[in-house]
C-alpha positions in Angstrom: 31.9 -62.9 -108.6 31.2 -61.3 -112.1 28.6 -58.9 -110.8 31.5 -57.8 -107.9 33.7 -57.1 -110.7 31.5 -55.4 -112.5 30.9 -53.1 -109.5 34.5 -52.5 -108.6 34.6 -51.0 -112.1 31.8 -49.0 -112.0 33.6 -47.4 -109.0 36.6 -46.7 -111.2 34.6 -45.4 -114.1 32.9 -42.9 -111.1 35.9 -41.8 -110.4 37.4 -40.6 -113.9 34.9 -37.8 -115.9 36.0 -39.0 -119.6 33.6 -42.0 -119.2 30.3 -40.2 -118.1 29.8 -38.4 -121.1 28.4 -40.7 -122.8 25.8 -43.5 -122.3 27.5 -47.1 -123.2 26.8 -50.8 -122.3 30.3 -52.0 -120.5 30.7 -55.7 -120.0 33.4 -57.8 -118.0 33.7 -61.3 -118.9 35.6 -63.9 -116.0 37.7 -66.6 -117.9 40.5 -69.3 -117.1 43.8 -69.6 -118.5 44.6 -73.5 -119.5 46.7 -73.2 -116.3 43.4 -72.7 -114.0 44.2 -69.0 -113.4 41.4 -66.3 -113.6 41.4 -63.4 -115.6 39.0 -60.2 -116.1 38.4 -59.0 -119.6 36.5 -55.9 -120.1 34.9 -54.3 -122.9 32.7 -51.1 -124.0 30.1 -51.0 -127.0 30.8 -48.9 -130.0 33.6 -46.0 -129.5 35.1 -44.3 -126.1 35.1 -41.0 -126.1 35.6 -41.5 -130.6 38.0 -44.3 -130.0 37.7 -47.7 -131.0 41.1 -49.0 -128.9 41.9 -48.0 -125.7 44.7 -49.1 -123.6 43.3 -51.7 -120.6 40.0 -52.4 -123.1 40.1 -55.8 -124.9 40.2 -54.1 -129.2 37.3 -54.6 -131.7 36.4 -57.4 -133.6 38.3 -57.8 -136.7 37.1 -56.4 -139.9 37.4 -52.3 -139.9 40.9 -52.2 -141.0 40.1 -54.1 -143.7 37.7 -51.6 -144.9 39.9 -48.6 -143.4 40.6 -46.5 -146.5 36.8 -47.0 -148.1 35.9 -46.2 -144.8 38.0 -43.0 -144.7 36.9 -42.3 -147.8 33.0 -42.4 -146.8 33.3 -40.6 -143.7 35.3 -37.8 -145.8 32.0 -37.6 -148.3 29.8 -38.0 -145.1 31.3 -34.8 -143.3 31.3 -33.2 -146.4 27.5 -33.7 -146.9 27.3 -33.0 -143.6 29.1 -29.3 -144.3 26.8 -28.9 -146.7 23.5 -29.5 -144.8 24.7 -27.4 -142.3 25.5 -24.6 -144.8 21.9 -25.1 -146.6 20.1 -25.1 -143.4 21.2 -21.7 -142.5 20.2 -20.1 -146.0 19.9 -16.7 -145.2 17.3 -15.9 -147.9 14.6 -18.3 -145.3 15.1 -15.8 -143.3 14.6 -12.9 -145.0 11.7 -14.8 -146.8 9.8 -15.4 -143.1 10.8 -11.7 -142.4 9.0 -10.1 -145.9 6.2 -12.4 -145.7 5.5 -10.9 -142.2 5.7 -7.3 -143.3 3.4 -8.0 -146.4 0.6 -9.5 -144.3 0.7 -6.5 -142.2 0.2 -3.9 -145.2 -2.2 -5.5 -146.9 -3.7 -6.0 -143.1 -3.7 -2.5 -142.8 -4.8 -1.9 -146.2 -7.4 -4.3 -145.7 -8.8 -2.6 -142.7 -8.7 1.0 -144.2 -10.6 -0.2 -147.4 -13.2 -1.9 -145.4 -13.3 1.5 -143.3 -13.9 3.2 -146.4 -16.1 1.0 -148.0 -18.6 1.4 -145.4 -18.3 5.5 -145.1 -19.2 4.4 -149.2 -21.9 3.2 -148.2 -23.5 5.7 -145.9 -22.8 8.3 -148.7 -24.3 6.7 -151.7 -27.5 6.2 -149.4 -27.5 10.1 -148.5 -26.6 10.7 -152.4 -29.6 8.8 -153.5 -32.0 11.3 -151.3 -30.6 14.0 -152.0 -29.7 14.0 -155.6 -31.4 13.2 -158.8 -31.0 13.2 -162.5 -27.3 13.7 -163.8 -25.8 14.9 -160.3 -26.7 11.9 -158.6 -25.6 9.8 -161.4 -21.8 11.7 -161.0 -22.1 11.8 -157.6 -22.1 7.8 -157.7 -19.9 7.7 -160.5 -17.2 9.3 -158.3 -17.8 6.8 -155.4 -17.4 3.5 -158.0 -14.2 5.0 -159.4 -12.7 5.5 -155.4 -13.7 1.7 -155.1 -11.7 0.7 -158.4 -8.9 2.3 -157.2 -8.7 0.8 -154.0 -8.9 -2.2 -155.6 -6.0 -1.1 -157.8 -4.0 -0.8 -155.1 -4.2 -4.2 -153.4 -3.6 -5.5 -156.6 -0.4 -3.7 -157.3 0.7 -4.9 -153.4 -0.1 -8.4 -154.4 2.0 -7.9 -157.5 5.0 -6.4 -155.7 4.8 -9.0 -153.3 4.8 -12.1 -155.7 7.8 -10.5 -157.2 10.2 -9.9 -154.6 8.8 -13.8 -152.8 9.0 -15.6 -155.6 12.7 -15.7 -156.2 13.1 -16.5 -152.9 10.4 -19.3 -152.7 12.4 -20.6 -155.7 15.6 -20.4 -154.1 14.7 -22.0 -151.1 12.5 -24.9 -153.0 15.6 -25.8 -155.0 17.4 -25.7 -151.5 14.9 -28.5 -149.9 15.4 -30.7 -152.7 19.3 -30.3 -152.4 18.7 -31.1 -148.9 16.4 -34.0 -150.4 19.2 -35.2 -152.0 22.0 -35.0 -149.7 20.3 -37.5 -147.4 19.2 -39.8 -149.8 23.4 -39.8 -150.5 24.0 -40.4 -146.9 22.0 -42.9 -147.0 23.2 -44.6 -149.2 26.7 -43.9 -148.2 26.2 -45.3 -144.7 24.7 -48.5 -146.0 27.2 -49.1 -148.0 29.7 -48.9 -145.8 28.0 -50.6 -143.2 27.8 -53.7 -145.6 31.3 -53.3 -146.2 32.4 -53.4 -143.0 29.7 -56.0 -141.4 31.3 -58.3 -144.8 34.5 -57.7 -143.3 33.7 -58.3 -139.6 34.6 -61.9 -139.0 33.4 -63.6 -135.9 35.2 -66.8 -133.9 33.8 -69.1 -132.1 35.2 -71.8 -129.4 35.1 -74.8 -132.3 37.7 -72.5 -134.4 35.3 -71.6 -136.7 35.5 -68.0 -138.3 32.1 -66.2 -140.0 31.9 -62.6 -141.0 28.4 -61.0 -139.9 27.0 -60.7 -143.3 27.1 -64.9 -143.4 25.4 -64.7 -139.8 22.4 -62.5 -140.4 22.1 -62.3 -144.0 18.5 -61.4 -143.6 19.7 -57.9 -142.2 21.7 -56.3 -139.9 21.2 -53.2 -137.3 23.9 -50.2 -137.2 26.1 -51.2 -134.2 26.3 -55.0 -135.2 29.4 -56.6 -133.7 30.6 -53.4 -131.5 28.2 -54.2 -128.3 30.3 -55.8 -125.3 29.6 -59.4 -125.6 30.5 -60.5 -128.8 33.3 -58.3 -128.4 34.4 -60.3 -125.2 33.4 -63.5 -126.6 35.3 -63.7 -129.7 38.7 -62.5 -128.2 38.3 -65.3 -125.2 37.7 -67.7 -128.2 40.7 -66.6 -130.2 42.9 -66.0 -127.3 41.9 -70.1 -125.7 40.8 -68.5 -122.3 37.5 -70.3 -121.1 34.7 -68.0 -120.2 32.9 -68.9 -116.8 30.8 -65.6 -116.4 30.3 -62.2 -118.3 27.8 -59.1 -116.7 26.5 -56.2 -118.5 26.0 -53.0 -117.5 25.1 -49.2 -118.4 27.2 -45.8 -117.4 27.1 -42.5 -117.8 23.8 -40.9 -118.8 20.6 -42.1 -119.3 19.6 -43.8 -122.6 17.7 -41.5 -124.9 14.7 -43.3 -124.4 15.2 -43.8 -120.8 15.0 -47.4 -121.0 19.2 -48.2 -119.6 19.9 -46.8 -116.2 23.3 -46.3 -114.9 24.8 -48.9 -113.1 22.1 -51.5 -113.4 22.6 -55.0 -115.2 21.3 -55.7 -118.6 21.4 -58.9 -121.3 22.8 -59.3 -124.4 20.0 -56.8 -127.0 17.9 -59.1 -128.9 18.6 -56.9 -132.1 22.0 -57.0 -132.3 23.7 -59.6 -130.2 21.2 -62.6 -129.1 21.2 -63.6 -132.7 25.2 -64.3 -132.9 25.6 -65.7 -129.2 24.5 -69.4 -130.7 27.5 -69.0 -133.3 29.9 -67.2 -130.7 29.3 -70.0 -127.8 29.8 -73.4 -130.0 32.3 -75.5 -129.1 32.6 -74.3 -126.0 32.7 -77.2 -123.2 29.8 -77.2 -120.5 31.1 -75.7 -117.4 29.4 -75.9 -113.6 26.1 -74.2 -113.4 24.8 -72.4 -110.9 21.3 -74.5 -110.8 22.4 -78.0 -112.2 19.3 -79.8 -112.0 17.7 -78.7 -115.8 16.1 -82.0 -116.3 14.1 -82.1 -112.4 10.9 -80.9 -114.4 10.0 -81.5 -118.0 8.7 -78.5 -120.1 6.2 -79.5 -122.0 6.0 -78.2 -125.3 3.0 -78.0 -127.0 3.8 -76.8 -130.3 7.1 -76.1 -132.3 7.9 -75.8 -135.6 11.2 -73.7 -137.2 9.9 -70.3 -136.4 8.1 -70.7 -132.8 7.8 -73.0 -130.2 5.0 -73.0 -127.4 5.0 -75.0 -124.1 3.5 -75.9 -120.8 5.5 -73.2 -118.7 5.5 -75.3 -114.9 4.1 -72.7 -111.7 7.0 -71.8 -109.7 9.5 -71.4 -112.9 10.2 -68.1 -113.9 9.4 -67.4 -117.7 13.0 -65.8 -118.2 16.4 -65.4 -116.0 15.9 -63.1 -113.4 18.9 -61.0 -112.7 20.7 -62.0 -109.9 22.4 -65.4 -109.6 19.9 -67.3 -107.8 17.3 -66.8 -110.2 18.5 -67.9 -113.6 16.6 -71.0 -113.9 13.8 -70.3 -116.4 12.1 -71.6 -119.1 14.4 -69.8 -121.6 17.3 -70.6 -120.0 16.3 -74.7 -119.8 15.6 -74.8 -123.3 18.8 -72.7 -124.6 20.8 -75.5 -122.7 18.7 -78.2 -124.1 17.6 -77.5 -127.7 20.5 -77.5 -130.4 18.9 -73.7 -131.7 18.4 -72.8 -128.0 20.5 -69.7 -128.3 18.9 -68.3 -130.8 15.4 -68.0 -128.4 13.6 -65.0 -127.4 10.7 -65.3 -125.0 7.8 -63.0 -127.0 5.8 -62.6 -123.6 5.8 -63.5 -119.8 4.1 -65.3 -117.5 4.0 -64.7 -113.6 6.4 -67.3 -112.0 3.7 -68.9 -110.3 1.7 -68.7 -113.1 1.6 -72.0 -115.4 0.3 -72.6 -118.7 0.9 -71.7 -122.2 4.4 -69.6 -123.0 5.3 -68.6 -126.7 8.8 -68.6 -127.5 10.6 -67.2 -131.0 13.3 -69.7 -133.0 14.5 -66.1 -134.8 14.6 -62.2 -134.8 12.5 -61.7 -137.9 9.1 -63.8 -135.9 9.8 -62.5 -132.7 9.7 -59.0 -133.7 6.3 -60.2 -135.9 4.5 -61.6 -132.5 5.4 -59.0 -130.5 3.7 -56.6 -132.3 0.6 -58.6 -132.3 0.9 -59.1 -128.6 1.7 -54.9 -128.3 -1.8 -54.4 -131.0 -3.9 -57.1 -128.8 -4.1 -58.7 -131.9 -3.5 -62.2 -130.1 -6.1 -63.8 -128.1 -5.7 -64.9 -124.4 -7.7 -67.2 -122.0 -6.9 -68.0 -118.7 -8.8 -70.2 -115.7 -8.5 -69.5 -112.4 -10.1 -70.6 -108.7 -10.9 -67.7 -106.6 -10.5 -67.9 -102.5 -14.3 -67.0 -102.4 -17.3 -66.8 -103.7 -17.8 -64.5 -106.9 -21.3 -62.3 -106.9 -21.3 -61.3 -110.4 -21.3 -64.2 -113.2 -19.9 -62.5 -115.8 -18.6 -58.6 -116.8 -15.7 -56.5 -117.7 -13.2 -55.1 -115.2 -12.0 -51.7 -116.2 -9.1 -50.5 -113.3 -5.7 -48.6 -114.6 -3.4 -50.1 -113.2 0.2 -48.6 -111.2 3.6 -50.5 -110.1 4.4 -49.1 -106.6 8.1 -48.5 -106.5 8.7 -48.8 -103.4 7.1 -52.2 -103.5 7.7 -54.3 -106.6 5.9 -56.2 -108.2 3.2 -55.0 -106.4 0.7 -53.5 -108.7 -2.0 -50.5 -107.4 -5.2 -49.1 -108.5 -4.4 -45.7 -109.4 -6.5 -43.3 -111.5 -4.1 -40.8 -111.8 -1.0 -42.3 -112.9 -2.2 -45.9 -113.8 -2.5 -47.6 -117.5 -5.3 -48.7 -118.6 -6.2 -52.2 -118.3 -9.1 -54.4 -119.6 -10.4 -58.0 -118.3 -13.4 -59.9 -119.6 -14.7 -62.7 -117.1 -16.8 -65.6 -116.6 -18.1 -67.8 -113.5 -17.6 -71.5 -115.1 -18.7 -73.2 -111.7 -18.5 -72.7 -107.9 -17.0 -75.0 -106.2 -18.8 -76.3 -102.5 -19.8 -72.6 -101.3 -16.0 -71.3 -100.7 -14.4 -71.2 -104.3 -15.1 -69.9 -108.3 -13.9 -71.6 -110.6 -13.4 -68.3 -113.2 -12.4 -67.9 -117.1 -10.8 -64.5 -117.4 -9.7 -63.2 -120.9 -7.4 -60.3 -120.5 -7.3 -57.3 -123.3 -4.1 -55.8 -122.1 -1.3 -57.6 -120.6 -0.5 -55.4 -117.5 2.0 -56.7 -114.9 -0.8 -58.9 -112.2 -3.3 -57.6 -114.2 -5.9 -60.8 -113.6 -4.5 -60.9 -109.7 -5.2 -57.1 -108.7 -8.5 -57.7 -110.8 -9.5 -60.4 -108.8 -8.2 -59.2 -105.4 -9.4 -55.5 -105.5 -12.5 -54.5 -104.0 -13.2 -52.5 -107.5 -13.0 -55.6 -109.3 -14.1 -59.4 -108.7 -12.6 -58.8 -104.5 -12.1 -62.3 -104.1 -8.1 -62.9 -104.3 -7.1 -66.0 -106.5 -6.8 -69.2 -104.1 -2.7 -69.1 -103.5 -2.3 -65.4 -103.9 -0.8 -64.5 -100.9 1.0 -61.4 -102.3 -2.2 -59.8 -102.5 -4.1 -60.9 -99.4 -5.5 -64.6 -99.8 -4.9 -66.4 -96.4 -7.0 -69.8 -97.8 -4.6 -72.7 -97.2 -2.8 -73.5 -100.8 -0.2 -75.4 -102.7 0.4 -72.7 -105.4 -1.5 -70.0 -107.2 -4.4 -71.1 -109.1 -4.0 -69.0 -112.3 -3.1 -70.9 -115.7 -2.7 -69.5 -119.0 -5.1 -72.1 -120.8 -5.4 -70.8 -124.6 -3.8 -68.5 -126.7 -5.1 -68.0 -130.0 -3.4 -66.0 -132.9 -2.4 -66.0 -136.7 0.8 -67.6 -136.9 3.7 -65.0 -138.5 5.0 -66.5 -141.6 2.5 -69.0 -143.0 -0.7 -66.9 -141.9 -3.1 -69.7 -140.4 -4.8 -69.4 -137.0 -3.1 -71.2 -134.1 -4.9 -72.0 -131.6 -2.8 -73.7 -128.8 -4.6 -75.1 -125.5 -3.0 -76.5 -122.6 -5.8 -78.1 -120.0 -6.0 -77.0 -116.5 -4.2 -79.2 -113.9 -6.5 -77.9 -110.4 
């Protein structure tokens, strides 16, 4: 139902110019009154169109006319700075500087050329002097052609001279405008954080217990710009101060791309993991379970392997996806069993994914700061990865390195292609451990970039291993099979905050 609202007002926001001029997250959030009637609250991120309330839009969270004059104050110093940027950036004297400099390097390029002309022609005349002259003519004969030679060099010297002083002022002037320049950032800097902290101090969350928190007391570790303006916590926090029970919310971007091309108009997105997945445990507590779409949580224990307060790593089942999907019949994952089921759940972050009919080893982070930390090792391969496998046939090479780039076909996702033009790379160590009565391989791969079906196109293609995993049927294995035989068996890696080595196994269950 969410996802048809959402649509219907996408349609509207087609239909009306003032909202595709800028790229924005919108959000509508379904609630019920306390008399059982259904409502539809919607929200944008940030401003609309340099407005912050707009008639049919639910307002901003409380806080920025609490901070309204020190916030009219800093914008005034802001623009000024900004005036004054402008101003220094279109010095005329750089300019004219550029323009000098160009016709300087041309004279003494031309003077350059016509004293090497002459230098030569020198040349040739002291060698005719010398046989044809003796005694004192020769000797004022060559006198003559030294003197010509100190003159020319006279005369570049004087250029240079002429040229240092009508540059130099202006290399001064425009030094001593750079460091202006230096310094009016630093200043709006500074400025901005300021106010930023001001106003994130004066932002005050609540949740559905009552509870009220600014967002300085909810991330004190730091906060990114645009803290408390995205959709949901917008939508949140007015259903919790307004008593209206939230039963779905759906996220979406319009208007033009994202400036890294990573939000596409009118598709779905979650809450960021920068700015708003770190206040959703605050915003949601106290708020009654409602009916879930997939109420059977507790069918299949996740193991977990290891947890303490920054991480957690468990036994991800085969046939559970690693995340929510994002339509309504695939929002049973891992992440979204232990958000329900852990008292920090909300606070979770998957830091990388596993196939959904892949099992083994999934790491999860408890916070922002060590999710951001793993990531990076997974993104610098600094993080070591093992994974077993059976193969629907017979292996002929014991051991190697597959070396394929790899593509996503979009006309067929997931599916990934071999594709040397516009594939990424992609790296696989492997190892025979046994074979298995003539018709399998039991196989150890160790993967040194995590492609999407990196191990399974590896296996399958004809470049690679060409034996499909046993249960693969996406790719072409037609062996009879309960479930893909690929399992995520070790992951090895230095652990974010106290620095050991981790190494986290999970045994094989085929």
């Amino acid at each position: 139902m969410s996802e048809a609202i959402a649509h219907g007002l996408m349609q509207h926001l087609a239909n009306n110019d003032c909202y595709s001029r800028e790229g924005k997250m919108y959000g509508v959030l379904l609630v019920e009154l306390s008399n059982g009637e259904q409502r539809v609250l919607k929200a944008f991120s940030g401003l609309l169109n340099g407005c912050s309330v707009v008639e049919g839009w639910i307002p901003p969270i409380p806080g920025r006319d609490g901070v309204a004059l020190e916030e009219a104050s800093t914008l005034a110093q802001l623009d000024a700075i900004k005036q004054e940027l402008l101003t220094l950036k279109q010095l005329n004297e750089r300019q004219q500087y550029e323009t000098l400099c160009h016709e300087f390097e041309q004279q003494l390029q031309e003077m350059s050329d016509r004293h090497r002309h002459c230098k030569h022609q020198r040349q040739e005349k002291r060698q005719q002097i010398c046989n044809t002259f003796t005694g004192e003519a020769l000797t004022l004969s060559l006198e003559q052609l030294d003197e010509e030679s100190r003159q020319q060099g006279l005369e570049r010297r004087q250029l240079k001279r002429q040229q240092n002083a009508v540059l130099q002022p202006l290399q001064q002037l425009i030094t001593a405008t750079e460091a202006r320049i230096s310094e009016l950032k630093q200043q709006r800097k500074i400025l901005s954080r300021q106010l930023q902290a001001q106003m994130h101090a004066s932002y005050s969350l609540t949740n559905f217990s009552g509870r009220s928190q600014s967002l300085q007391q909810l991330m004190p570790e730091g906060l990114p710009t645009g803290t408390g303006d995205c959709c949901a916590p917008k939508l949140l926090h007015y259903a919790a101060t307004h008593n209206l029970k939230p039963l779905a919310m759906a996220e979406f971007w319009w208007g033009a791309s994202s400036i890294n091309q990573d939000k596409i108009p009118g598709e779905f997105y979650g809450a960021c993991a920068e700015r708003c997945q770190p206040l959703m445990g605050f915003l949601l507590s106290g708020l009654k379970p409602i009916s879930i779409i997939n109420k059977d949580f507790s069918k299949e224990e996740i193991p977990i392997l290891y947890q303490d307060e920054w991480l957690i790593a468990v036994n991800k089942p085969a046939g559970l996806l690693s995340v929510p999907g994002r339509y309504r019949d695939r929002q049973d994952s891992v992440l979204s069993r232990l958000r329900h089921l852990l008292p920090d759940g909300m606070a979770l972050a998957s830091v990388h994914r596993l196939d959904q009919e892949t099992s083994g080893i999934l790491l999860l982070a408890r916070d922002r700061q060590t999710h951001r930390q793993l990531s990076q090792q997974f993104q610098q391969r600094q993080i070591h990865k093992v994974y077993e496998a059976i193969l629907g046939g017979a292996a002929t090479v014991d051991q190697g390195t597959i070396d394929l780039p790899l593509w996503g076909d979009p006309q067929n996702r997931p599916e990934q292609k071999v594709d040397w033009q516009r594939g990424k790379p992609s790296l696989t160590h492997f190892r025979v451990m046994a074979r298995e009565g003539g018709d399998y391989t039991r196989i150890e791969f160790i993967p040194l970039t995590g492609r999407t079906h990196q191990l399974r196109v590896h296996a399958a293609d004809a470049r690679g291993l060409g034996v499909t995993i046993l249960g693969d049927r996406f790719y072409g294995c037609c062996a009879e099979a309960s479930r893909l035989h690929l399992h995520a068996r070790e992951l090895r890696f230095e652990h974010p905050q106290t620095g050991e080595t981790l190494h986290i196994h999970s045994e094989t269950q085929f």
